[in-house]
N, C-alpha and C positions, 0 to 999 in steps of 0.2 A: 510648205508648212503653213498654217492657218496661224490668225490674224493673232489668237490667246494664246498659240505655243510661241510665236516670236517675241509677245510681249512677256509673258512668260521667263521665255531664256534673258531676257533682258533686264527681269528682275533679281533673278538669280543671278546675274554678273555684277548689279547694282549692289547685293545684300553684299558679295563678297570683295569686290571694290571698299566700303564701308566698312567692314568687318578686318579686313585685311589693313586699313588703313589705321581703326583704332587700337587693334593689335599692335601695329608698328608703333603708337602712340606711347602704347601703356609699357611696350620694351625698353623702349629710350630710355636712359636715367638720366637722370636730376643733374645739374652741375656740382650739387655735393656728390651725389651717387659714383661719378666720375671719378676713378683714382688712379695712381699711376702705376701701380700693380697691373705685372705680366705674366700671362701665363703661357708659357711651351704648349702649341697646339703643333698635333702631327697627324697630318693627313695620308694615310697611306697609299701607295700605287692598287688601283682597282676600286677604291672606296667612292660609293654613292654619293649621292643628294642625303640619302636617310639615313646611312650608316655617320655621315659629318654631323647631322642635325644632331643625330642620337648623343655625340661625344660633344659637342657643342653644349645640348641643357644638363649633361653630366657631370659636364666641368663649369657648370653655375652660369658661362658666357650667354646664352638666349635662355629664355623662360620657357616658352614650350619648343619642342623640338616639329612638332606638326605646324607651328604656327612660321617658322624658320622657312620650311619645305615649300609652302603654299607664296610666302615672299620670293624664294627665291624662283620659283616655277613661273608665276610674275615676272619676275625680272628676265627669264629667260635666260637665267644662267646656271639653271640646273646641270647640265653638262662640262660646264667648265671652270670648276675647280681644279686649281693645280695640288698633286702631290710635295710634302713636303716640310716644313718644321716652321710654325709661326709665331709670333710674339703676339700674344691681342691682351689688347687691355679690359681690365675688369670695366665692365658699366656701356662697351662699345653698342650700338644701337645697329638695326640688321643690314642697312646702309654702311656704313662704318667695314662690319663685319664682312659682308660680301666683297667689298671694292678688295678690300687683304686679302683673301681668300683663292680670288681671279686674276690677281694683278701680282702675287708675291712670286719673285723666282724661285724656280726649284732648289735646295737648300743642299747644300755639297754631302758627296756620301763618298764615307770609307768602303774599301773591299775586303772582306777578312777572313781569310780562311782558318777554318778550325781541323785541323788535321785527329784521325782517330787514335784513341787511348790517351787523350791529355785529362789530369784530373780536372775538377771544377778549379781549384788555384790557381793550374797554368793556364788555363783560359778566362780567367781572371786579372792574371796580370798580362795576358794577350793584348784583352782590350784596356787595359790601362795602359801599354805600350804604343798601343793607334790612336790613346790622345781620345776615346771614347766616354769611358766613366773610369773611376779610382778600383782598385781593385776589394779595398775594404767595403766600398758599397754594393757590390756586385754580390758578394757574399751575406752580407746580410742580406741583400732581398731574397738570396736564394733559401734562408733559413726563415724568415720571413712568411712565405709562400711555400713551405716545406711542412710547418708546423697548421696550416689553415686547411683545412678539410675540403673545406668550399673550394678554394682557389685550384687544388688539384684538382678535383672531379671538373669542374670549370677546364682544366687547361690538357684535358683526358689525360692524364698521366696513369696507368694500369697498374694502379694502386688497392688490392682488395680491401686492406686495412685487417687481416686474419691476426689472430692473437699473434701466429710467427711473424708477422713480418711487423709485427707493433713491437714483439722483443725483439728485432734484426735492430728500430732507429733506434732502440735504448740507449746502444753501445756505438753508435754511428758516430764516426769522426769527426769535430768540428771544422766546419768547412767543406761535408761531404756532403751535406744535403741536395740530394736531386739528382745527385753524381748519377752517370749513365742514362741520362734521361735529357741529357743538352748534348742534341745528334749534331757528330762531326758534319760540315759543308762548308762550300764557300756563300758568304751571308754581306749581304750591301747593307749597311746603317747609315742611317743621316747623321752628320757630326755632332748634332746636336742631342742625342738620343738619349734614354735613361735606360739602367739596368734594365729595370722592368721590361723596357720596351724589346730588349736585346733578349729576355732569357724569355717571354714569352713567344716571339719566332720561333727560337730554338725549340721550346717543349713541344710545341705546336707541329715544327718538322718532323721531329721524333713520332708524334701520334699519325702524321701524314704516312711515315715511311715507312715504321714498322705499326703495320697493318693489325687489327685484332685478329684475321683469320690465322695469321703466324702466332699470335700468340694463344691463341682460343686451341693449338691445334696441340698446346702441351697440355691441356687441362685434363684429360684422362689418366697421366701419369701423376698425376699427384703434385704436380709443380706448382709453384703461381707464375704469372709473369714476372715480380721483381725477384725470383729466385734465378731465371731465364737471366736479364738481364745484369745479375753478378757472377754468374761463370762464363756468359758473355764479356765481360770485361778481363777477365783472367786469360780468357782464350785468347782475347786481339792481343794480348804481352807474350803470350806462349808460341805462338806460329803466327804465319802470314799467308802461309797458301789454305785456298778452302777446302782441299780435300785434307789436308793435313788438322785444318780445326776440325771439322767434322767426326774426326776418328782419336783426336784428345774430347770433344765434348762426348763418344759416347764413354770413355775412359774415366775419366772425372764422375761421370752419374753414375758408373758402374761403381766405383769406391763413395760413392754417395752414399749408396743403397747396402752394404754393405758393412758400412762403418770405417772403411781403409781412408785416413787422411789424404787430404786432396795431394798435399807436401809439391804445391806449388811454386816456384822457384818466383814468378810475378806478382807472388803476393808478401814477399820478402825485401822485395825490392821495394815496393809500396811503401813498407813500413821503414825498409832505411833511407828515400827518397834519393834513391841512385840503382841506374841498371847494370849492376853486376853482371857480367858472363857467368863467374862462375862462382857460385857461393861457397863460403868456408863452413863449417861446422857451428861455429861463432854465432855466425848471421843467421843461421836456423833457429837460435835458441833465444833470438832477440824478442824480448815480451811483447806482448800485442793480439789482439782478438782477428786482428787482419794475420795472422800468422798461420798460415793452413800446417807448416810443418809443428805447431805445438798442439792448437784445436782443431779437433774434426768439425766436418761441418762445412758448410760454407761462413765464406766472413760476413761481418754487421752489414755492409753492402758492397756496393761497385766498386773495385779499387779505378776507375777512370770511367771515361765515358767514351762506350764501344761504339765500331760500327756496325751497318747494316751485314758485313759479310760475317763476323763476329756472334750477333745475335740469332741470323740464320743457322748458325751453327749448333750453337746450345740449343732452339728449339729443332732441331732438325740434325739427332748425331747419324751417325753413318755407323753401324752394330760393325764389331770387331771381336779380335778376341788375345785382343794387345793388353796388357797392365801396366806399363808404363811407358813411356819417351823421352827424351831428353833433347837438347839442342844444340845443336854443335857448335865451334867456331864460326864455321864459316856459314852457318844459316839451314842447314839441313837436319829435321826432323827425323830422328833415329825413334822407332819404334820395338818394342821387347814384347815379349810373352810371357816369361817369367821374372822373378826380381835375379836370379844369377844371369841371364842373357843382359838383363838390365843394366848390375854390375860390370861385366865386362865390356858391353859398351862406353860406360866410362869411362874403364882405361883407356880405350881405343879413340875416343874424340874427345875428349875432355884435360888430355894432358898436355 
């Protein structure tokens, strides 16, 4: 290398030595600036140098977030930041900032599994049960980030916003917001975590797992995705084996299309908040828009939040030429062809 590129390089380490130095300067706050407000920072498993910086000048902690990067690629401790749930103080300087950053223990995490068809409620007071968040807050965030436009298209939720499905949240449940769209799994949280932080995982899995090409693959029939996604939730209450959902979802879109009530036996249960085996006459006639045996239609949304084998089902039925099913005692799917083969089925497993 020749004599002006080495001087050269040597000026440009100096400008950014200097530059980096004054930066670090004008970060630091003031001993007033300094206060004893904390805020919950939560670094997640896989998150960068740039993805910290970025949450870091979001939440007010550093001034520039490139100016953060270029410190800590200095310090040579780009790589090691631990994952995990911090306490920093408002006004900390990027000294300060790092030493916590690289030195704080990993922060204890719950394991929580979300088993499929539980509403938003009971997965609500799930993790209010693990000692996570309260269940009153959980709910409001999800109404919160239900109602904000931005924040779904942000969090892919496959939402088209069509005039029907803008009359579906009219009449939607409170406390149903988002329902079928927080995908059953087993989910690690740090004990320290917020709703938010819990139901945007969730949305997020949901948009990992059910893929658009599953849902892009109803769009010929006239469906949307959130119409998918509530006889998807009818269907994980009705059966459990997949060839069994597949041959109720084409049964259901057949009385769709039609106009024959869905006369759902899972969407009764919904509205009495108990699973009846066998419904009386009574419980059919109990008022509510979630009620398939009084409205045609589908109901205002998800009576819970289905699985993936659930959801493959309603977009993906299995053509038949059944009209109705029923379910036994003992867990077996009885299918009919006409409503009298129907009827008699129910004497025969029903009594």
């Amino acid at each position: 290398m020749s004599k002006k590129g080495i001087l050269l390089g040597y000026l440009i380490f100096a400008a950014l030595i200097i530059f980096v130095y004054y930066s670090f300067k004008n970060n630091q706050a003031t001993e007033a600036e300094i206060t004893s407000e904390t805020q919950t920072f939560v670094v997640e498993k896989g998150e960068g140098l740039k993805e910290i910086s970025d949450k870091l000048e979001e939440k007010g902690l550093v001034k520039s977030s490139k100016l953060f990067q270029v410190y800590a690629f200095l310090k040579n401790v780009r790589s090691k930041f631990l994952p995990g749930e911090f306490h920093l103080q408002s006004g900390m300087n990027f000294r300060d900032l790092v030493g916590d950053l690289i030195s704080h223990p990993l922060a204890e995490e719950e394991t929580v599994t979300v088993i499929e068809g539980l509403t938003n409620k009971e997965i609500a007071r799930l993790f209010q049960e693990k000692g996570l968040v309260s269940e009153e807050d959980f709910l409001a965030t999800l109404k919160q980030i239900f109602e904000n436009r931005e924040l779904l298209q942000r969090y892919g939720i496959p939402l088209g916003f069509s005039e029907k499905e803008v009359n579906f949240y009219k009449n939607i449940d409170p406390g149903a917001e988002l329902q079928g769209f927080l995908f059953p799994d087993t989910y690690r949280f740090y004990k320290q975590t917020t709703s938010l932080a819990i139901i945007e995982k969730m949305l997020g899995n949901f948009n990992q797992k059910v893929n658009r090409e599953l849902l892009a693959g109803v769009q010929p029939s006239g469906r949307t995705p959130y119409e998918i996604v509530i006889l998807a939730s009818i269907i994980e209450k009705e059966a459990a084996r997949d060839q069994d959902r597949r041959l109720i979802a084409d049964i259901f879109w057949k009385r769709l299309e039609i106009g024959w009530a869905l006369e759902s036996c899972a969407t009764v249960n919904y509205v009495l908040g108990e699973a009846k085996p066998k419904l009386s006459f009574e419980d059919t006639r109990t008022p509510s828009l979630y009620n398939t045996y009084l409205h045609g239609g589908l109901p205002p949304g998800p009576i819970n939040n289905p699985g993936l084998s659930a959801i493959e089902a309603a977009a993906n039925p299995l053509r038949n030429d059944y009209c109705c099913f029923l379910t036994s005692f003992d867990g077996q799917t009885i299918f009919s062809r006409t409503v009298e083969e129907h009827n008699k089925n129910k004497d025969i497993y029903l009594k």
